[in-house]
C-alpha positions in Angstrom: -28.6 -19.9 21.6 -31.6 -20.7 19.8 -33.8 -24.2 19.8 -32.5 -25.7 16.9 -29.2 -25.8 17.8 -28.3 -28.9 19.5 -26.2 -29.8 22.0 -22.7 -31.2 21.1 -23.6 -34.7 23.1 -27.6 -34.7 22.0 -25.9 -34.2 18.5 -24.1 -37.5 19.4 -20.3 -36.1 19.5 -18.6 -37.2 22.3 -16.0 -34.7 22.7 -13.0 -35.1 25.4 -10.5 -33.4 26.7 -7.0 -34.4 25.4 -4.5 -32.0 26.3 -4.0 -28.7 28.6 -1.1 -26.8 29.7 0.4 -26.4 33.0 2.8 -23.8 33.7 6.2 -24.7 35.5 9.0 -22.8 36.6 11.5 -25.2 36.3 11.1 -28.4 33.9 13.8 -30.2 36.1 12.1 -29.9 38.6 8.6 -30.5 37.6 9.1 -33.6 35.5 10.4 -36.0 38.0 7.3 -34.7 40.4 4.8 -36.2 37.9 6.9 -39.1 36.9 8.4 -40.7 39.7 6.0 -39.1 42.4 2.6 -38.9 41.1 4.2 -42.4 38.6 2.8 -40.9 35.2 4.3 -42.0 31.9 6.2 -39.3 30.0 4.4 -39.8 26.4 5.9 -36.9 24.5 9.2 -35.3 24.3 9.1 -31.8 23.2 12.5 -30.5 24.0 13.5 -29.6 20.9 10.7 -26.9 21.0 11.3 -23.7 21.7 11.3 -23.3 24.7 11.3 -27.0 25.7 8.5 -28.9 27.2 7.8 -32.5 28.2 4.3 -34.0 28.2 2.5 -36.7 30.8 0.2 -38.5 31.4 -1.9 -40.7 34.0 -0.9 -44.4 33.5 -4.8 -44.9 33.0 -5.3 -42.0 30.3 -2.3 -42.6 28.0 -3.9 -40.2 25.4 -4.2 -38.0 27.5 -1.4 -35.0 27.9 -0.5 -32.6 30.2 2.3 -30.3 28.8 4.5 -29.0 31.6 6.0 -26.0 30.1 8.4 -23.5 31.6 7.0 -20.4 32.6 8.8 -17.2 30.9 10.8 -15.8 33.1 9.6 -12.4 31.7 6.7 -12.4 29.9 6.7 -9.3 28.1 9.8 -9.6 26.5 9.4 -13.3 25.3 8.3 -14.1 21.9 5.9 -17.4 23.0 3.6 -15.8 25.2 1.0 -18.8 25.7 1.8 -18.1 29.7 -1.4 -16.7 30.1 -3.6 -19.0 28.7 -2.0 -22.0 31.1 -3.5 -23.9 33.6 -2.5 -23.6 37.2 -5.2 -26.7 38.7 -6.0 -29.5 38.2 -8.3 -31.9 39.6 -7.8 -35.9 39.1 -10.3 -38.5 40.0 -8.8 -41.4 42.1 -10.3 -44.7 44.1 -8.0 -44.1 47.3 -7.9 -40.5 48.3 -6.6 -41.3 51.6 -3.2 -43.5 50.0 -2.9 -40.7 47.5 -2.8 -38.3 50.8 0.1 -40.7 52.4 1.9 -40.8 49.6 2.6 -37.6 48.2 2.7 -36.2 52.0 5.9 -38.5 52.2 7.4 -37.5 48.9 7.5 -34.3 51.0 4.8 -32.4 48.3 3.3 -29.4 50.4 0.1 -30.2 51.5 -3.0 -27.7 51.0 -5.7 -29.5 52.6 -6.1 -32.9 54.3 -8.4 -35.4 53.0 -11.7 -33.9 54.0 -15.4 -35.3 53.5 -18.0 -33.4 51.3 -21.1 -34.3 49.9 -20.9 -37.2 47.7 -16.9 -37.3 47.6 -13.6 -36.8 49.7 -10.4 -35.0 48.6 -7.3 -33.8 49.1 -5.3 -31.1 47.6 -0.8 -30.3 47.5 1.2 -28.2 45.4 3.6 -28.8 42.8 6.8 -27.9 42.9 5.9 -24.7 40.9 2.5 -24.1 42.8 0.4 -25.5 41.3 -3.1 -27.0 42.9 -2.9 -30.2 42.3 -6.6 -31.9 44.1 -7.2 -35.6 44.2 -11.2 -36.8 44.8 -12.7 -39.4 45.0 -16.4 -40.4 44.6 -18.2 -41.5 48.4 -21.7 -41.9 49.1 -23.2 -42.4 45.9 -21.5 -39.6 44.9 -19.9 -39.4 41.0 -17.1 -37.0 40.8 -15.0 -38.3 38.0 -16.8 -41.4 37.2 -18.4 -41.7 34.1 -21.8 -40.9 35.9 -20.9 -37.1 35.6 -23.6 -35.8 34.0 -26.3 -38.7 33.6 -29.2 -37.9 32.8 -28.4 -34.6 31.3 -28.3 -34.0 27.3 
């Protein structure tokens, strides 16, 4: 990349992330995970899509969607193959990691790693009900892990 090409954020475009993908195997089950256990607001109802989908989101990031969409049960011969390109993490930023921990541990959500202190943050991490890591962190210590002081000081 040469010189006089600017960053995007030095150019003074803020871009964001709005949407990503997250491969389920079964909507049924998936959907009432991230509504009723992790309590995020269904914002978009694509089941008459082929093949059906639903869309959520944190309470706290209404524009924000995740698209749960089933996984093809057979890839190759399926028609909509965006399968590969979907996401199978993600990583939310939360005040409590600890009462995250408790709660999805009682909802019975299989736990990959007990809250744990790093450098700067501490975290947890479960599955979804289709595997999925889900990780949960939280900024300690002066630490910045999904604050908005992410990236301070750089351009």
């Amino acid at each position: 990349m040469s010189d006089s090409v600017r960053p995007i954020r030095a150019a003074g475009l803020r871009p964001r992330l709005s949407s990503c993908a997250l491969a389920v195997d079964d909507l049924d089950l998936a959907l009432p995970f991230y509504r009723d256990v992790l309590g995020f607001e269904v914002n978009d109802d694509h089941a008459f899509r082929e093949p059906p989908c639903r869309a959520v989101a944190p309470p706290q990031q209404p524009d924000m969607r995740i698209l749960l969409v089933p996984r093809p049960a057979d890839p190759s011969t399926e028609r909509w193959t965006v399968a590969d390109d979907l996401v199978r993490r993600l990583v939310f930023a939360t005040d409590d990691c600890d009462a995250v921990f408790e709660r999805l541990e009682a909802a019975g959500a299989e736990v990959m790693q007990e809250p744990i202190d790093r450098p700067g943050t501490r975290d947890c991490a479960f599955l979804d009900p289709s595997g999925n890591l889900l990780r949960f962190t939280q900024a300690t210590r002066g630490g910045t892990w999904g604050t908005t002081g992410i990236g301070r000081g750089r351009p």
